[in-house]
LUMLUMDREN-2810 file (N, C-alpha, C; in Angstrom, 1 decimal):
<atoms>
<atom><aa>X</aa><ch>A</ch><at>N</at><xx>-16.9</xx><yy>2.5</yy><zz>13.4</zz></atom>
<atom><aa>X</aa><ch>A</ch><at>CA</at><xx>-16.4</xx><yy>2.4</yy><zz>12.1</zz></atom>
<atom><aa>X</aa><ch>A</ch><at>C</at><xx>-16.9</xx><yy>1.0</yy><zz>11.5</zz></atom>
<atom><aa>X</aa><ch>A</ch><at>N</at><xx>-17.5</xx><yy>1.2</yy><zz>10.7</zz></atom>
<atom><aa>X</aa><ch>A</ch><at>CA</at><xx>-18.1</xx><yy>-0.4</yy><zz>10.0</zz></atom>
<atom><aa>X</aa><ch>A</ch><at>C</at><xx>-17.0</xx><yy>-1.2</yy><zz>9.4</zz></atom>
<atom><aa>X</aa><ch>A</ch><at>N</at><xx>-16.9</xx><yy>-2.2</yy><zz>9.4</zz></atom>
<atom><aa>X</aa><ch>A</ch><at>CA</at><xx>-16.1</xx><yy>-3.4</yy><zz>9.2</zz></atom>
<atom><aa>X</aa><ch>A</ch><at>C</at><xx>-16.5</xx><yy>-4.3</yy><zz>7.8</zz></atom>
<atom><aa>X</aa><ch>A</ch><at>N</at><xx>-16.3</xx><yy>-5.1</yy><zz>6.9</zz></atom>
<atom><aa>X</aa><ch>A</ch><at>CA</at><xx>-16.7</xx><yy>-5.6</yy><zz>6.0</zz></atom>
<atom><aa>X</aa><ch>A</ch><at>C</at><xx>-16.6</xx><yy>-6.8</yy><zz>7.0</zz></atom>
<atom><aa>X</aa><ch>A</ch><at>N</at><xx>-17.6</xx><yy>-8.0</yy><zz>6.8</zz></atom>
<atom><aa>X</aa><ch>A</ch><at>CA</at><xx>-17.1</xx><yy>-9.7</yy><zz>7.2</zz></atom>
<atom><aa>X</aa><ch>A</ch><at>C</at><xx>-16.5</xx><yy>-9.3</yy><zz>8.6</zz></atom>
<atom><aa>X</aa><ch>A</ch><at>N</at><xx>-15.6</xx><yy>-10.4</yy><zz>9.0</zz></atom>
<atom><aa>X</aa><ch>A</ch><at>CA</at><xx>-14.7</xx><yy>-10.7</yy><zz>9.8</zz></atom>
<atom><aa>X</aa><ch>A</ch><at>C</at><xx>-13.4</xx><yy>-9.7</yy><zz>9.6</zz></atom>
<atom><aa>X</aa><ch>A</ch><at>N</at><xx>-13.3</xx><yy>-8.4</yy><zz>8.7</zz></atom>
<atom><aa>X</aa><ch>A</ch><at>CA</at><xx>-12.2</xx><yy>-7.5</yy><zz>8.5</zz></atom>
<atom><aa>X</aa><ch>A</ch><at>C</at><xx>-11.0</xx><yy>-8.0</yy><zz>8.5</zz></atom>
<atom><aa>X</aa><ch>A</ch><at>N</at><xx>-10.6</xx><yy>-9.5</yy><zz>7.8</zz></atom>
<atom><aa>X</aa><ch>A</ch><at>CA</at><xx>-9.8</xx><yy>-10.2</yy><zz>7.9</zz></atom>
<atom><aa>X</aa><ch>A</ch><at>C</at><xx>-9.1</xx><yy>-9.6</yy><zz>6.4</zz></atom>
<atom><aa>X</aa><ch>A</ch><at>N</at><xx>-9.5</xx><yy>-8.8</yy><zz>5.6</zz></atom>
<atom><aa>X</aa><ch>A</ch><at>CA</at><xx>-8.8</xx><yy>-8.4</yy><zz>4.4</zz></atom>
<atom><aa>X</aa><ch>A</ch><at>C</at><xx>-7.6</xx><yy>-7.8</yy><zz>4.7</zz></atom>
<atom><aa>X</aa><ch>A</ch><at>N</at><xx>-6.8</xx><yy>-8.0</yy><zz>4.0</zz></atom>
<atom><aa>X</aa><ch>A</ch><at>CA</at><xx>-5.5</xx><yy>-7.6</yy><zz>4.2</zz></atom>
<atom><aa>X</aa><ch>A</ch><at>C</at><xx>-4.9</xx><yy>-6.5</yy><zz>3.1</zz></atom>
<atom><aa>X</aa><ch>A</ch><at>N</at><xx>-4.8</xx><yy>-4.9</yy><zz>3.7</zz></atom>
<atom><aa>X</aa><ch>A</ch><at>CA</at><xx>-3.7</xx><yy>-4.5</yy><zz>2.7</zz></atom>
<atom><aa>X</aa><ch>A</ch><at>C</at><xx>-2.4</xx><yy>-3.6</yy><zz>3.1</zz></atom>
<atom><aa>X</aa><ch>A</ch><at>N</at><xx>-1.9</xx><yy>-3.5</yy><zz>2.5</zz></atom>
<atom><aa>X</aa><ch>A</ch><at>CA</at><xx>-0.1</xx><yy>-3.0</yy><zz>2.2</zz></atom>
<atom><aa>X</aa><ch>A</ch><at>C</at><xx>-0.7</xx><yy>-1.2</yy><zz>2.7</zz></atom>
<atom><aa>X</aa><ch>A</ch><at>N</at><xx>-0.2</xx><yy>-0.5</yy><zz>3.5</zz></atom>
<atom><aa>X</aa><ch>A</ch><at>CA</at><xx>0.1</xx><yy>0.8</yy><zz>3.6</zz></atom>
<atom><aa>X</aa><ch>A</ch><at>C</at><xx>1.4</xx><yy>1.6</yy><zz>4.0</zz></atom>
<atom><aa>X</aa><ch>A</ch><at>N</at><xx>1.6</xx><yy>2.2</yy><zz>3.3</zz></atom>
<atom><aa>X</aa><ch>A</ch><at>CA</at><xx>2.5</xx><yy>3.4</yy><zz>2.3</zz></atom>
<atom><aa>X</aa><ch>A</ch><at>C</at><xx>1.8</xx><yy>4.9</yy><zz>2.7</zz></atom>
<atom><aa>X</aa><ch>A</ch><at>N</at><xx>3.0</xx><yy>5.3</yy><zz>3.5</zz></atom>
<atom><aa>X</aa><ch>A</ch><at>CA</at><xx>3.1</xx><yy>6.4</yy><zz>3.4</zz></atom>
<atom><aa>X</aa><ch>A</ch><at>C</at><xx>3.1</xx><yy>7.3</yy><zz>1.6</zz></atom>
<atom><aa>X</aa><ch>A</ch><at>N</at><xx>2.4</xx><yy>8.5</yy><zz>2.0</zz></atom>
<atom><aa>X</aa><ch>A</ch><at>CA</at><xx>2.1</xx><yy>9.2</yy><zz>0.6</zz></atom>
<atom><aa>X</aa><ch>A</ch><at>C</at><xx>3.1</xx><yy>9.8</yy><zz>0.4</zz></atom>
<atom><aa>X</aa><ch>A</ch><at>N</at><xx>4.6</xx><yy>10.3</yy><zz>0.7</zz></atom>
<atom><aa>X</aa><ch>A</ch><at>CA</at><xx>5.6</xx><yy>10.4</yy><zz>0.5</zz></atom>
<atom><aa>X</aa><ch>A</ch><at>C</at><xx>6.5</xx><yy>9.5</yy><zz>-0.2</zz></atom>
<atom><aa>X</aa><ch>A</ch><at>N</at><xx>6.3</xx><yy>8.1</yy><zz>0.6</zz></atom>
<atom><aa>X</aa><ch>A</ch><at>CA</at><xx>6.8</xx><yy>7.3</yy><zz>0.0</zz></atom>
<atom><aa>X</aa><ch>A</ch><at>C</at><xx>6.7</xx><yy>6.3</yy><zz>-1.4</zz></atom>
<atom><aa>X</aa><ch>A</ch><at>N</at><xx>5.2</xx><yy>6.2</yy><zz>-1.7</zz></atom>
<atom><aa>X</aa><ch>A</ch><at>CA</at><xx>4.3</xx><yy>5.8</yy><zz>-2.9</zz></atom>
<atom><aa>X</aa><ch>A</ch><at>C</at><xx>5.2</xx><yy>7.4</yy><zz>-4.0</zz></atom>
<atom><aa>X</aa><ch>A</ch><at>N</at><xx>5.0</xx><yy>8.4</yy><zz>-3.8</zz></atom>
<atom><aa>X</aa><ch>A</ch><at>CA</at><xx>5.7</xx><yy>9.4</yy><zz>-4.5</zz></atom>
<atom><aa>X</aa><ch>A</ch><at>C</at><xx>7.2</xx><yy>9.2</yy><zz>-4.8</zz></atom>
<atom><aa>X</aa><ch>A</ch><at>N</at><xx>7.9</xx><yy>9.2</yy><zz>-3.9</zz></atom>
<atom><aa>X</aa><ch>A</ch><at>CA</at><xx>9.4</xx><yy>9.0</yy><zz>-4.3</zz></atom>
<atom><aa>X</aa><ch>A</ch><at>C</at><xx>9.6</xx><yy>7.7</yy><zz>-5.1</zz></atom>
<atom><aa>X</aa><ch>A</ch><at>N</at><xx>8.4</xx><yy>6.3</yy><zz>-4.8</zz></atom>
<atom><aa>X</aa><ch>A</ch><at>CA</at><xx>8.7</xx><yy>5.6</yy><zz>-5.8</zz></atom>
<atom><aa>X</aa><ch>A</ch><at>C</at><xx>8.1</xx><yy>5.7</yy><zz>-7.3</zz></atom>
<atom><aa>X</aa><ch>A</ch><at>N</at><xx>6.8</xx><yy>6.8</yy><zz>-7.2</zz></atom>
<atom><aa>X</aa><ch>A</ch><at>CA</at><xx>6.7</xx><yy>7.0</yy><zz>-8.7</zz></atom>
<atom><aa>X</aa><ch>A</ch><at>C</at><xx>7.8</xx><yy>7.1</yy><zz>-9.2</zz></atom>
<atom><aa>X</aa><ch>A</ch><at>N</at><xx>8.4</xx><yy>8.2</yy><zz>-8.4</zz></atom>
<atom><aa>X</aa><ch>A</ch><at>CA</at><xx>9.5</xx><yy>9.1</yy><zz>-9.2</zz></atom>
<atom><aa>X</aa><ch>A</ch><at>C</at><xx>10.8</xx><yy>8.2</yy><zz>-9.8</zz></atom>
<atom><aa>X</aa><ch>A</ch><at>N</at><xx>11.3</xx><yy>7.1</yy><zz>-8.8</zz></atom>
<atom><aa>X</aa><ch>A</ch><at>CA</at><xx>12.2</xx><yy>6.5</yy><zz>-9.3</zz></atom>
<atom><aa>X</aa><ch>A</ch><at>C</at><xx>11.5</xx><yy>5.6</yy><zz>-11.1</zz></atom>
<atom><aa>X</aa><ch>A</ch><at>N</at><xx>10.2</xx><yy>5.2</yy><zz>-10.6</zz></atom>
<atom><aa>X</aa><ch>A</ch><at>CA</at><xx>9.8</xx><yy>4.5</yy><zz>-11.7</zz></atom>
<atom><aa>X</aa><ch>A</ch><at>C</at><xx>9.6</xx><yy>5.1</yy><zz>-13.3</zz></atom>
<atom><aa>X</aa><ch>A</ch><at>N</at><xx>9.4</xx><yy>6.4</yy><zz>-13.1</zz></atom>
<atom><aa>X</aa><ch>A</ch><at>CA</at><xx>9.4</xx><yy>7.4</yy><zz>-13.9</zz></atom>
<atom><aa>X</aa><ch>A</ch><at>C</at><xx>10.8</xx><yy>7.8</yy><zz>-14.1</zz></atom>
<atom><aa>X</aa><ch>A</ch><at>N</at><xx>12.0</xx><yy>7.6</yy><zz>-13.6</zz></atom>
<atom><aa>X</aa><ch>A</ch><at>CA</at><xx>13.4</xx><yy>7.8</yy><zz>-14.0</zz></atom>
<atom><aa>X</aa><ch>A</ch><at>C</at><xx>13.9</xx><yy>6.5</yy><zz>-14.5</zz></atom>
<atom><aa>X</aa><ch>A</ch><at>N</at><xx>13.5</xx><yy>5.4</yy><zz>-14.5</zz></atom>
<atom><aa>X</aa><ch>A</ch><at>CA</at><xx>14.6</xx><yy>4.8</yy><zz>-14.0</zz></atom>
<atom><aa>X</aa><ch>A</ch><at>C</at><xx>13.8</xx><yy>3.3</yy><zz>-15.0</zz></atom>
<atom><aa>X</aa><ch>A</ch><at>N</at><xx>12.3</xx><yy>3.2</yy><zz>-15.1</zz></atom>
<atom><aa>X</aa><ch>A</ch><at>CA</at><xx>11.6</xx><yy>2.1</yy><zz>-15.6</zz></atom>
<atom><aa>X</aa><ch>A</ch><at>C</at><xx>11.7</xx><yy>2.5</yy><zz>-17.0</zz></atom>
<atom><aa>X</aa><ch>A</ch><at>N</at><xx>11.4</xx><yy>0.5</yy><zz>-17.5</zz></atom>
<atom><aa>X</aa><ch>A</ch><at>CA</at><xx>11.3</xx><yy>0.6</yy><zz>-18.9</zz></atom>
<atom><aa>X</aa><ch>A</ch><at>C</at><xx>10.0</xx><yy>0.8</yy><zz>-19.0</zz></atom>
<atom><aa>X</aa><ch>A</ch><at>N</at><xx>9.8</xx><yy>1.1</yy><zz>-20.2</zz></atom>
<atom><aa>X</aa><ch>A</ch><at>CA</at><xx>8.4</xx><yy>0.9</yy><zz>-20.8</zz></atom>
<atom><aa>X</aa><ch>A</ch><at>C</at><xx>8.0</xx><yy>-0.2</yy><zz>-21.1</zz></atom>
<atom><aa>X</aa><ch>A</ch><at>N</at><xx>7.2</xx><yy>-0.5</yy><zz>-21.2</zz></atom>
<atom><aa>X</aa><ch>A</ch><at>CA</at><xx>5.9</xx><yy>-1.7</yy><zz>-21.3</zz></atom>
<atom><aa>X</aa><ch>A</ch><at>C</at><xx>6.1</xx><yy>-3.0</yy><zz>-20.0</zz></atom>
<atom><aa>X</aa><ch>A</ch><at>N</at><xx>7.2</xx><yy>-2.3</yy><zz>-18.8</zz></atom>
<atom><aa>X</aa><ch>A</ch><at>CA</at><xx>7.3</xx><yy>-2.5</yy><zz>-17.6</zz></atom>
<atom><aa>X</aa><ch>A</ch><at>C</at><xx>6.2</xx><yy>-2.7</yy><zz>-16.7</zz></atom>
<atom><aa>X</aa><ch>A</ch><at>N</at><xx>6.2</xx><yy>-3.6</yy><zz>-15.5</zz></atom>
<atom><aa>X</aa><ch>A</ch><at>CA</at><xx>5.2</xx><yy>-3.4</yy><zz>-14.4</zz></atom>
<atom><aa>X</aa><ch>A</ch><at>C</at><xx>5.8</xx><yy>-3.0</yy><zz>-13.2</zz></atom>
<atom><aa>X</aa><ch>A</ch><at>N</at><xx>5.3</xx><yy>-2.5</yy><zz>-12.1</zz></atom>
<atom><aa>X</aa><ch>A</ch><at>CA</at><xx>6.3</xx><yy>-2.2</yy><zz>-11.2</zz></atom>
<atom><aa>X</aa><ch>A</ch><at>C</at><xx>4.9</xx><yy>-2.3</yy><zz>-10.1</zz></atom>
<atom><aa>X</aa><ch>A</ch><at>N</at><xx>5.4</xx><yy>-3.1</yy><zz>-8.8</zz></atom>
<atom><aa>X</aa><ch>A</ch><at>CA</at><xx>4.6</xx><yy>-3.1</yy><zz>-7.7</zz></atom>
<atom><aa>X</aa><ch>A</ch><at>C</at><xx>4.9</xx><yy>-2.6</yy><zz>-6.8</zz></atom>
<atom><aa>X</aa><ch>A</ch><at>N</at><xx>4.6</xx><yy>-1.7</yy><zz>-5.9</zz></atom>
<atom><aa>X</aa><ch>A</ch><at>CA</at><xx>5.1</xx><yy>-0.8</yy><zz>-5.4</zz></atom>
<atom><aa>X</aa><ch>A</ch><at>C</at><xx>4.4</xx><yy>-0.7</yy><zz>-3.9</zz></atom>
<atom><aa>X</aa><ch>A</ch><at>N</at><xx>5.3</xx><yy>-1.3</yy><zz>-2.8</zz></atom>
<atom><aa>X</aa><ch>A</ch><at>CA</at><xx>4.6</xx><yy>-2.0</yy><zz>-1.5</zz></atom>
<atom><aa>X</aa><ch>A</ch><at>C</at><xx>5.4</xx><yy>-1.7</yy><zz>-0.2</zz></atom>
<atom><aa>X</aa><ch>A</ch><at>N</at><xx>4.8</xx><yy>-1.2</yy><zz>0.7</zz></atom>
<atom><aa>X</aa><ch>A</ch><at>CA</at><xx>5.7</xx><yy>-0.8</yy><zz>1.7</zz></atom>
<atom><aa>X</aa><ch>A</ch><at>C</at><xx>6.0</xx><yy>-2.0</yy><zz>3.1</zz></atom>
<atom><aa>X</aa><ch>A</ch><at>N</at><xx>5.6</xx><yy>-3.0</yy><zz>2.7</zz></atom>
<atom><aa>X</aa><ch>A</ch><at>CA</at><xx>5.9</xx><yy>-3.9</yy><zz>3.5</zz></atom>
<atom><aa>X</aa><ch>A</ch><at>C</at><xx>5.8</xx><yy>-3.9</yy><zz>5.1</zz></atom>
<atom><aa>X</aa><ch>A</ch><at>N</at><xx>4.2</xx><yy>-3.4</yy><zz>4.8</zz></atom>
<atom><aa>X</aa><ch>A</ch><at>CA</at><xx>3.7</xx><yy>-2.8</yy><zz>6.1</zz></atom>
<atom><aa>X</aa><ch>A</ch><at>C</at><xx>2.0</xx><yy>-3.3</yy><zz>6.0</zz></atom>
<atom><aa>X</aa><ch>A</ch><at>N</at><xx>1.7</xx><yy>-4.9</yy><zz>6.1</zz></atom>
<atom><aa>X</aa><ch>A</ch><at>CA</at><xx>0.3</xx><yy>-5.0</yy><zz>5.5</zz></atom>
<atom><aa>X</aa><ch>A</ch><at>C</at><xx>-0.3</xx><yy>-5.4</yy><zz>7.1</zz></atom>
<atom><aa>X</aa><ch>A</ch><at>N</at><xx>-1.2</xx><yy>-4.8</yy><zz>7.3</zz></atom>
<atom><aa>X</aa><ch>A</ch><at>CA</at><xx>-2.2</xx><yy>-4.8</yy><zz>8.2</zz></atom>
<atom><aa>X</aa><ch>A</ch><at>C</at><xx>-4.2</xx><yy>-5.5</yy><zz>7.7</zz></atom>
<atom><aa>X</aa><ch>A</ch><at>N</at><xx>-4.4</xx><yy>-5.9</yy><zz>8.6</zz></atom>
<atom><aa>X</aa><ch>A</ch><at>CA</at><xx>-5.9</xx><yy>-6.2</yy><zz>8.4</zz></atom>
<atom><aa>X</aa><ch>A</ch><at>C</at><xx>-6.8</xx><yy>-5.4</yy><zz>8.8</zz></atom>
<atom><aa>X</aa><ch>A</ch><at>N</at><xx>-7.9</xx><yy>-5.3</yy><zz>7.5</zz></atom>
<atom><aa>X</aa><ch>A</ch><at>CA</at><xx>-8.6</xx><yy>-4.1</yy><zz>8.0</zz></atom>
<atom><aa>X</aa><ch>A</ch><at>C</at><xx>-8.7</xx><yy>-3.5</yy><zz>9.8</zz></atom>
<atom><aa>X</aa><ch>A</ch><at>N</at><xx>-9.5</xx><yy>-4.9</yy><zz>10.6</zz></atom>
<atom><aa>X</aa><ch>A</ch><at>CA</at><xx>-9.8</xx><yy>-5.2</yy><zz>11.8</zz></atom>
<atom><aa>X</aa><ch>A</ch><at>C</at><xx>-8.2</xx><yy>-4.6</yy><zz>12.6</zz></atom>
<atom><aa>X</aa><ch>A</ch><at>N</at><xx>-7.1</xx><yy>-4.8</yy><zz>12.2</zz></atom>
<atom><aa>X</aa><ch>A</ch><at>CA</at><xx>-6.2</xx><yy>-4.4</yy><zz>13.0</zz></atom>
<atom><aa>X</aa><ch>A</ch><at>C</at><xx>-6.2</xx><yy>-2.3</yy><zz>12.7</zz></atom>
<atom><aa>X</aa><ch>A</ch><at>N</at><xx>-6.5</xx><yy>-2.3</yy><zz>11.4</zz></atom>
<atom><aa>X</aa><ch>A</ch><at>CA</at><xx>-6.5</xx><yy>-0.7</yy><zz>11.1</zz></atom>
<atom><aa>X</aa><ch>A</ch><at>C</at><xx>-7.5</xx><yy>0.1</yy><zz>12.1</zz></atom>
<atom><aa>X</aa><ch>A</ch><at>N</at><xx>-8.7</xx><yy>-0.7</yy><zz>11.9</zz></atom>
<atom><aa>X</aa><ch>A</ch><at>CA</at><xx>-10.0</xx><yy>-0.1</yy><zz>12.6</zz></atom>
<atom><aa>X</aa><ch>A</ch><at>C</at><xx>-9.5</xx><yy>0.1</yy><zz>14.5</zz></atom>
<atom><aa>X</aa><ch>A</ch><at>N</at><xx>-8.6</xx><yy>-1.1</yy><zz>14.9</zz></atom>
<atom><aa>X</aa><ch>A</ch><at>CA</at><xx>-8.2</xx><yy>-1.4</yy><zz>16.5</zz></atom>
<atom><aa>X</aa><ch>A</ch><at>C</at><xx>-7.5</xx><yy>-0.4</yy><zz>16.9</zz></atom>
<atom><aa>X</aa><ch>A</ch><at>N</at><xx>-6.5</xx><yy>0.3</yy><zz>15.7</zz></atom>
<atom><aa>X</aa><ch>A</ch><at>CA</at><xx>-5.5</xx><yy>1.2</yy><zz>16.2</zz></atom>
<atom><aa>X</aa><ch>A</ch><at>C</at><xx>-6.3</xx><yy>2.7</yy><zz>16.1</zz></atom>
<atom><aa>X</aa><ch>A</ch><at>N</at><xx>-6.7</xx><yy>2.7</yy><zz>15.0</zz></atom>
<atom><aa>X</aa><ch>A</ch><at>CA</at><xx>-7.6</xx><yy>4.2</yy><zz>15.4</zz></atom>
<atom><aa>X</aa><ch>A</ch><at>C</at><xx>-8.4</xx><yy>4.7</yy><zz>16.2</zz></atom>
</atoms>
């Protein structure tokens, strides 16, 4: 599996259940003209993603 660089990029992964149930709260519960970040506090580096698969 190809790698970008040193695969040292880093991102946040979220279950697609759970990205969903937080739409949903955002969609009940946010204001408008609100921002909402939405992160499962689960961030891995590419190179560690590519290691486990």
């Amino acid at each position: 599996m190809p790698v970008y660089g040193q695969g040292a990029n880093t991102r946040d992964w979220l279950f697609v259940e759970d990205h969903a149930l937080a739409l949903g709260q955002i969609l009940a519960r946010g204001r408008i003209g609100e921002s909402y970040n939405v992160g499962g506090r689960n961030e891995r580096t590419n190179l560690e993603v590519v290691e486990a698969i």
